[in-house]
VOBA-208480 format. One line per field, with one value per atom (N, C-alpha, C): atom name; residue number from 1; z, y, x; residue in one letter. Coordinates in nm, 2 decimals. Example, Ala and Ser with C-alpha at 12.3 -4.5 7.8 and 13.67 -1.06 7.14 Angstrom:
# residues 2
atom = N  CA  C  N  CA  C .
nr = 1  1  1  2  2  2 .
w = 0.78  0.78  0.78  0.71  0.71  0.79 .
v = -0.57  -0.45  -0.33  -0.22  -0.11  0.00 .
u = 1.32  1.23  1.32  1.28  1.37  1.29 .
rest = A  A  A  S  S  S .
//
This chain:
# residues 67
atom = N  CA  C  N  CA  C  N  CA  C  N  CA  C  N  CA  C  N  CA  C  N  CA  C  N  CA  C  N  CA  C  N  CA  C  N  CA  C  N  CA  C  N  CA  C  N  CA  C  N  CA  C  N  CA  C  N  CA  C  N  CA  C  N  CA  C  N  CA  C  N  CA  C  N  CA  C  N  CA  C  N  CA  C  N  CA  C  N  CA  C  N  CA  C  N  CA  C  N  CA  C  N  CA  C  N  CA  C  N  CA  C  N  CA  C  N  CA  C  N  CA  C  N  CA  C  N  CA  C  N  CA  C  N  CA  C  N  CA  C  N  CA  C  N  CA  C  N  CA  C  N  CA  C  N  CA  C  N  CA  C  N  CA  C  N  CA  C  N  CA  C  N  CA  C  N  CA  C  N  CA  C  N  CA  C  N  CA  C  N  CA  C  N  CA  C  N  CA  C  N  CA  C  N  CA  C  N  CA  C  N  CA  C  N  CA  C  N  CA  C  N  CA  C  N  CA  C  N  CA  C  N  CA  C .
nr = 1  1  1  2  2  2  3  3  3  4  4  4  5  5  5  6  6  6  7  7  7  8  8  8  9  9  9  10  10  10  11  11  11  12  12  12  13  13  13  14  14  14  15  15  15  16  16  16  17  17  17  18  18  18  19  19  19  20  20  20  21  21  21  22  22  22  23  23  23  24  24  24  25  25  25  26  26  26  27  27  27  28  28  28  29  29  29  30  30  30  31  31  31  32  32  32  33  33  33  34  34  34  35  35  35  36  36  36  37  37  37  38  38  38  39  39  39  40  40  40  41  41  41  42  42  42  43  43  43  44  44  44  45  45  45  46  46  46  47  47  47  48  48  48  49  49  49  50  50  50  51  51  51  52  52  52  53  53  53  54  54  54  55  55  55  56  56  56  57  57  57  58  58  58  59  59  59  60  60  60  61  61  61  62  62  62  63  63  63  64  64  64  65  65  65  66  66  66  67  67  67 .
w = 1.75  1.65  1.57  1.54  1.50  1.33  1.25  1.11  1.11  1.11  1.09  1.12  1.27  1.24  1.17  1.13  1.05  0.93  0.86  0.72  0.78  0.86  0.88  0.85  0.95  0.94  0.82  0.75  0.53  0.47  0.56  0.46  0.47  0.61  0.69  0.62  0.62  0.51  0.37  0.34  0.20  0.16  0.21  0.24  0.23  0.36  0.40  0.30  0.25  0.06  -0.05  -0.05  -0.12  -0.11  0.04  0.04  0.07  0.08  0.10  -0.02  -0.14  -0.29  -0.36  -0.31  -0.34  -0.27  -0.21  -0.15  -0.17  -0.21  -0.31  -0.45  -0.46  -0.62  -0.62  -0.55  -0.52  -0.52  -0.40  -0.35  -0.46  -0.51  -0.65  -0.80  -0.82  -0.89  -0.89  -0.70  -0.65  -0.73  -0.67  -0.71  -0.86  -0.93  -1.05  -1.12  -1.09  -1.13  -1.09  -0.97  -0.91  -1.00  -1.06  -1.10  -1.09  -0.97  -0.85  -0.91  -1.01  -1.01  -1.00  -1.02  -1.04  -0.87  -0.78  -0.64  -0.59  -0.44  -0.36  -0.32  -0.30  -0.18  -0.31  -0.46  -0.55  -0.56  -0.57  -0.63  -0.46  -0.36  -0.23  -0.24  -0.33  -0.36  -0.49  -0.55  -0.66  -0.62  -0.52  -0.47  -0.38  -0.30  -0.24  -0.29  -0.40  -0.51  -0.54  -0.59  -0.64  -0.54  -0.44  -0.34  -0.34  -0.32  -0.24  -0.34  -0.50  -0.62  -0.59  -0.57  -0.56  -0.47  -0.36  -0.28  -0.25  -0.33  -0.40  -0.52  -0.58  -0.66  -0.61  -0.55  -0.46  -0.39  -0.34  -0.33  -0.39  -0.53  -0.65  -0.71  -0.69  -0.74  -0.65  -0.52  -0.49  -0.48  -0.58  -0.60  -0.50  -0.45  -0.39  -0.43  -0.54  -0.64  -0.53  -0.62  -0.57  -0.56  -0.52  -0.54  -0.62 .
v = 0.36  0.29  0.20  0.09  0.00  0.00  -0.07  -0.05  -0.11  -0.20  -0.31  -0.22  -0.15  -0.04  0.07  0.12  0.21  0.23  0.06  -0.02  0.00  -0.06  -0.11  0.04  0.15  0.29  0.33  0.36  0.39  0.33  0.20  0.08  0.17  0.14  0.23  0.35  0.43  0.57  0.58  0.44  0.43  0.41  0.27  0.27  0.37  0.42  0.57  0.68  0.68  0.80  0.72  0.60  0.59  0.56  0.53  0.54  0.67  0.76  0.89  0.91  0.92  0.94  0.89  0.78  0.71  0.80  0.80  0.88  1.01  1.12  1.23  1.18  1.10  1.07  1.03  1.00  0.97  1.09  1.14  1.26  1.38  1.38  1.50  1.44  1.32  1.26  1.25  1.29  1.28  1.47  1.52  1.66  1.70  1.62  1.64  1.61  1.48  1.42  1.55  1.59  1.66  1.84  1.80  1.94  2.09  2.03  2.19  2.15  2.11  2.15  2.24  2.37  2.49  2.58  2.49  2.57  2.54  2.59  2.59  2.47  2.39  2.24  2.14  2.12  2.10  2.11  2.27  2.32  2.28  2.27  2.25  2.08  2.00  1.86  1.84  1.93  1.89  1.93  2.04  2.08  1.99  1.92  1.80  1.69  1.63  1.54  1.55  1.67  1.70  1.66  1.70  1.70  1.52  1.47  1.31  1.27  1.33  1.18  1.25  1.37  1.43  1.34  1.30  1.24  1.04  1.06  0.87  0.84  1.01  0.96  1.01  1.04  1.03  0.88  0.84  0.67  0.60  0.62  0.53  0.57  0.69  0.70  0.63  0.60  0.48  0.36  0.28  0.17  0.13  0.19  0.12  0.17  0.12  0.10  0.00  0.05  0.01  -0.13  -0.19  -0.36  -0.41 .
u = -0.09  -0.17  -0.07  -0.12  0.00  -0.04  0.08  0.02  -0.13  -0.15  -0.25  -0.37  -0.40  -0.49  -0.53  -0.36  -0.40  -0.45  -0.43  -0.45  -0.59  -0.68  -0.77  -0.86  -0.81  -0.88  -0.93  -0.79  -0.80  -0.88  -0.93  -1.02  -1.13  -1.16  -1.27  -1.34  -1.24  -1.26  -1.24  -1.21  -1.25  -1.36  -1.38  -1.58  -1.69  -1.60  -1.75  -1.71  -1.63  -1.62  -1.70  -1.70  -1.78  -1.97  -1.98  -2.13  -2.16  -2.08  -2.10  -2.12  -2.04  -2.04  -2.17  -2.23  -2.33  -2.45  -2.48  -2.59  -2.57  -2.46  -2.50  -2.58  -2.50  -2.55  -2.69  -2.72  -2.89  -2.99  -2.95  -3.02  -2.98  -2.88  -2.88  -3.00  -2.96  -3.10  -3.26  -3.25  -3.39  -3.43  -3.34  -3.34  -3.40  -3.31  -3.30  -3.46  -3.50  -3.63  -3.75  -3.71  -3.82  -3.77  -3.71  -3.68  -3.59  -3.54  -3.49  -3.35  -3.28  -3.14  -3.04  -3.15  -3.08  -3.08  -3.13  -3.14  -3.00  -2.99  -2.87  -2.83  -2.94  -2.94  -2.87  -2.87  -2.84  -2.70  -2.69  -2.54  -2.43  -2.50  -2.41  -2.37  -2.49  -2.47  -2.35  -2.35  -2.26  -2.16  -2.11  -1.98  -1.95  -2.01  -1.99  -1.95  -2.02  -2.00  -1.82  -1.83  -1.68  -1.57  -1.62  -1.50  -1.50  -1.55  -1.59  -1.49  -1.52  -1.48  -1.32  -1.28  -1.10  -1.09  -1.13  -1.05  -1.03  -1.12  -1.17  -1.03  -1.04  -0.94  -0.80  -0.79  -0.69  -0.60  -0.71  -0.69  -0.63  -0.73  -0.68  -0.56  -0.53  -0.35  -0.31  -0.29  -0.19  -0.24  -0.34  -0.37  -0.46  -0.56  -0.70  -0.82  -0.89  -0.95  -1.09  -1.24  -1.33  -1.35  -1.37  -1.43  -1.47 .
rest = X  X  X  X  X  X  X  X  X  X  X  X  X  X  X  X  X  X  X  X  X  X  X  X  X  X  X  X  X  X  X  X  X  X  X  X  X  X  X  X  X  X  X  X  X  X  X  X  X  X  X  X  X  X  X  X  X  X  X  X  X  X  X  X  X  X  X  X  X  X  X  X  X  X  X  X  X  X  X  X  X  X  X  X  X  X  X  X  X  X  X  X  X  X  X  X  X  X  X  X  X  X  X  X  X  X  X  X  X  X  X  X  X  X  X  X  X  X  X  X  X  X  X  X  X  X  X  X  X  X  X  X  X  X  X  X  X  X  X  X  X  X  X  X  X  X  X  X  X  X  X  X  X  X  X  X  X  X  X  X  X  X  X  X  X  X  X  X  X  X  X  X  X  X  X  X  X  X  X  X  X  X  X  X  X  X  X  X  X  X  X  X  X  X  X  X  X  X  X  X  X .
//
């Protein structure tokens, strides 16, 4: 894999953490509106959530910051 790919990859999976990050954040809201914050499908969305933004911010310590 030559650099230029591998730059291209990181983009790649920088992207998909954040539409990943984005679509928790949705579907925990949907939750929320409807009520059920306190169930399992919720608490597996916020332990999810967590993980996505540690590793978004992970990124951004070496300077690739959202658009």
């Amino acid at each position: 894999m030559s650099d230029l790919e591998r730059l291209a990859a990181y983009d790649r999976m920088y992207d998909d953490l954040l539409k990943e990050r984005d679509k928790v954040l949705s579907d925990m809201e949907k939750l929320r509106a409807a009520g059920r914050n306190k169930g399992a499908t919720y608490q597996q969305l916020l332990a999810q959530k967590l993980t996505v933004q540690n590793l978004i911010g992970r990124f951004e310590i070496y300077g690739i910051k959202e658009k």
